[in-house]
C-alpha positions, 0 to 999 in steps of 0.5 A: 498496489500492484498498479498503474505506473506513470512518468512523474519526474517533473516535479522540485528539483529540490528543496532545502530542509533536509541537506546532508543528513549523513552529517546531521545523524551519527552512525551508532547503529552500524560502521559508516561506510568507508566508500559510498554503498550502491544499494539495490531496492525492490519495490513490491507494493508501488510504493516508488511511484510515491517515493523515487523522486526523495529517494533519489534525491537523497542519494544526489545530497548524499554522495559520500554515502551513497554511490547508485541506486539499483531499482526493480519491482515485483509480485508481493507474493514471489518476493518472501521465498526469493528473500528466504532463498537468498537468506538460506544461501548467505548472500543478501542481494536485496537492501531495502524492500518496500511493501504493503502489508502482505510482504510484510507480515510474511516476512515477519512469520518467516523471521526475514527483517531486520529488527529496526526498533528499538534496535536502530532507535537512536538512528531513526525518529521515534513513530510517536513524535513523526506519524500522525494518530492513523498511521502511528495505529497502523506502525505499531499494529504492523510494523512488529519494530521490522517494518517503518511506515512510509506512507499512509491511506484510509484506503477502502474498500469502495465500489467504483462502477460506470453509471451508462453501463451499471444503472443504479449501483447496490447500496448493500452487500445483498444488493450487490450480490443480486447486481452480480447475480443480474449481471454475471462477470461484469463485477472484478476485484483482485486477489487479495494478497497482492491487491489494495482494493482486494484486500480491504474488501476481504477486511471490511466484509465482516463488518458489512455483514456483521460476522461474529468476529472481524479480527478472527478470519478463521473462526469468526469470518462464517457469514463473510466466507459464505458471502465471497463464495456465492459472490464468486459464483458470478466472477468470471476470475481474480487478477493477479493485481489490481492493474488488470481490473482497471484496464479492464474497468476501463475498456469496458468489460467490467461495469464495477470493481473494487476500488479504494480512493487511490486506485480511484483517483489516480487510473483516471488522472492516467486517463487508464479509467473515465473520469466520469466514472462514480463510487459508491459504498455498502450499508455498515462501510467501515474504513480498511486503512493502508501503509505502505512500509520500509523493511531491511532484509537480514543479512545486510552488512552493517555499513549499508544498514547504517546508509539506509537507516539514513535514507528511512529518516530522510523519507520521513522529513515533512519536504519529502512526504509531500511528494507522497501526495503525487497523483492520487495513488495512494491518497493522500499520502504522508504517513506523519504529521503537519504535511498539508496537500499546500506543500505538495507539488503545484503539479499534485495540488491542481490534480487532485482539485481535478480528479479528488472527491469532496465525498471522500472527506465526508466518508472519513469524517463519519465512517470508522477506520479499521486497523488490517489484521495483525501479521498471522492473522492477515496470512492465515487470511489471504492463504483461505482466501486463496484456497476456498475462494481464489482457487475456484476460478482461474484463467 
C-alpha cells in the first residue's frame, strides 16, 4: 500500500508509558551516540500514515538521542537497486525502511539488511512475548531476523465493486471471469509487487482454484497463471499501485477491483470511494495476511543503529501501536498483543464504527489465514507475474 495519504495529526498529543526509553534501555548493541543523530527514513509500503504520529513522538521524549527526522516515500520496486547502489558506493543515505513484504524479501535475496535478531537481541522485545499469534506467524515467516514486524492484517484479497454499476457480484473465480468477460476493462487490480490488494489476489488464487501446490508459484501455480492470463484478456492495464485503482474505483471507471479491508475502509473514510459501495468474496476465499516491517540498511554507523533499535521498541509499546488503528488503512493495525480498538484514538474508534464491516469478523472468524510466500519464493512470484501477465498490458 502504495495508498491514499491523509492529514491525521490531531490526534494524542502524548501519552504516558513510554517516556524516555533511551533511559530505560542500555546500548550494548552499538556505541550511544555522543550527540543526538538525525536519521533519514523511507517509507516504501504507507506505513508512515500508521506510525509518524509515535515516530515523532518518540523523537520529541528522546531529544538527547534524537536531533531531526528526515521522511521521504517511494515505489517498493525502485528502492532495493537505490539501497544497493549506495551499499556498492559506501555511503549509506538511508537509516530506517519501512516496507511490506515485496522490499523486504528482495532485500533479504540481495543480502541488504542488518541482522537485528538474534544480533540486537538484548535491545529489542523478544517477537514471542510482544506479537500476537497471526503477526508472531508472519515475523518469523518473513522477517528472516533482518525485518521487525510493526503492523499487522488479515488483509485479503476481497472484491469491492459499486452495486448501481456491477449488478450481482461473482461469488466464484469463474463467475468472476465471465463478469469480466461481460464487461471488459470495467475490472482493475494492480501489479502486484507494490499493491496489497495485488498481491493477496496473486496469493490466494491458488487456493480459490485448487492448484496442486499454493507455496510453489513456479511449479505448482498451473491453473492460477492460466487463470490471470485469461482474466488479463479483459483488463484494459495494471497500475502502478493501488492508489490509481481507487481513484478510478471512485470516478466510476471501474465497476469493481481488488480490494483488502484496509484499502476498503480507509479511501471511503477519505471520501476518495462511496461509502456505499459493497464487498464480496469468491468460493474457497482464504485469507492472505499482511505485515508491514522495520528494516536497517547495512552500513548504518553503529550510534544510529543503537538510536533506532530504540525507536523499533518504542514502536512496539502497547500506547503507540494503538495509533496503527488509524483510519482503517491497514486494519486493524497493531501487530502485538493486548491493544483493543478501546485504546486507539476516540478519532479512530468513531470511524471505524462508521465505515467498518461487521462481515469482516465473521470472514475471520470462519475463512483460514495464510502466511505470503517465503521471501524467494514471493520474488520468483511477483517477477512471473511481471513477465507473463503484467507485461501483456501497459499504458
Amino acid at each position: 500500500m502504495r495508498k491514499v495519504t491523509a492529514t491525521r495529526r490531531s490526534l494524542l498529543a502524548g501519552m504516558s508509558g513510554a517516556a524516555v526509553i533511551g533511559a530505560t534501555k542500555s546500548f550494548a548493541q552499538g556505541a550511544a551516540p555522543a550527540a543526538p543523530v538525525a536519521l533519514n527514513i523511507i517509507d516504501v509500503g504507507g506505513n508512515l500514515q500508521l506510525t509518524q504520529e509515535a515516530i515523532e513522538r518518540f523523537r520529541t521524549q528522546n531529544p538527547n538521542l534524537v536531533s531531526r527526522i528526515a521522511f521521504s516515500r517511494a515505489p517498493s520496486p525502485e528502492l532495493p537497486a537505490k539501497l544497493k547502489a549506495q551499499q556498492d558506493a559506501g555511503r549509506a543515505d538511508i537509516d530506517l525502511v519501512l516496507t511490506g513484504p515485496g522490499a523486504l524479501s528482495d532485500g533479504i535475496e540481495q543480502d541488504l539488511w542488518t541482522e537485528l535478531l538474534p544480533a540486537h537481541a538484548s535491545a529489542l522485545p523478544a517477537p514471542e512475548t510482544v506479537y500476537h499469534d497471526a503477526a508472531l506467524l508472519m515475523q518469523n515467516t518473513l522477517g528472516h531476523g533482518q525485518g521487525l514486524a510493526v503492523v499487522y492484517s488479515p488483509s485479503g484479497p476481497i472484491l469491492q465493486y459499486a452495486p448501481e454499476r456491477a449488478g450481482k457480484p461473482p461469488t466464484t473465480a469463474a463467475e468472476l471471469l465471465e463478469w469480466t468477460r461481460a464487461k471488459p476493462n470495467r475490472f482493475l487490480y494492480a501489479r502486484p509487487v507494490n499493491s496489497g490488494p495485488g498481491w493477496t489476489f496473486l496469493m490466494a488464487l491458488p487456493y480459490i482454484l485448487k492448484d496442486k501446490d499454493p507455496k510453489d508459484p513456479m511449479q505448482g501455480w498451473d491453473k492460477t497463471w492460466e487463470y490471470l492470463k485469461e482474466l488479463g484478456k479483459n483488463i484494459e492495464y495494471y497500475p502502478p499501485g493501488t492508489a490509481a485503482t481507487m481513484k478510478e474505483f471512485g470516478e466510476g471507471t471501474r465497476d469493481m477491483v481488488v480490494s483488502t479491508c484496509g484499502w476498503d475502509i480507509n479511501p471511503r473514510v477519505l471520501g476518495v470511494v462511496p461509502k456505499a459501495t459493497e464487498i464480496t468474496t469468491l468460493e474457497g476465499f482464504h485469507w492472505v495476511a499482511d505485515a508491514q516491517f522495520m528494516c536497517i540498511p547495512k552500513g548504518v554507523p553503529n550510534e544510529k543503529v543503537a538510536v533506532l533499535l530504540q525507536l523499533m521498541s518504542f514502536l512496539l509499546k502497547p500506547e503507540q501501536q494503538a495509533l496503527t488503528y488509524d483510519k482503517g488503512y491497514f486494519y486493524p493495525g497493531p501487530a502485538v498483543r493486548n491493544v483493543p480498538l478501546s485504546m486507539a484514538p476516540k478519532e479512530s474508534q468513531e470511524l471505524l464504527k462508521e465505515f467498518g464491516r461487521p462481515v469482516y469478523d465473521k470472514l475471520i472468524a470462519e475463512h483460514p489465514v495464510e502466511v505470503q510466500l517465503p521471501p524467494q519464493r514471493l520474488v520468483a512470484a511477483f517477477r512471473r507475474w511481471d513477465q507473463e501477465i503484467g507485461a501483456q498490458r501497459s499504458k
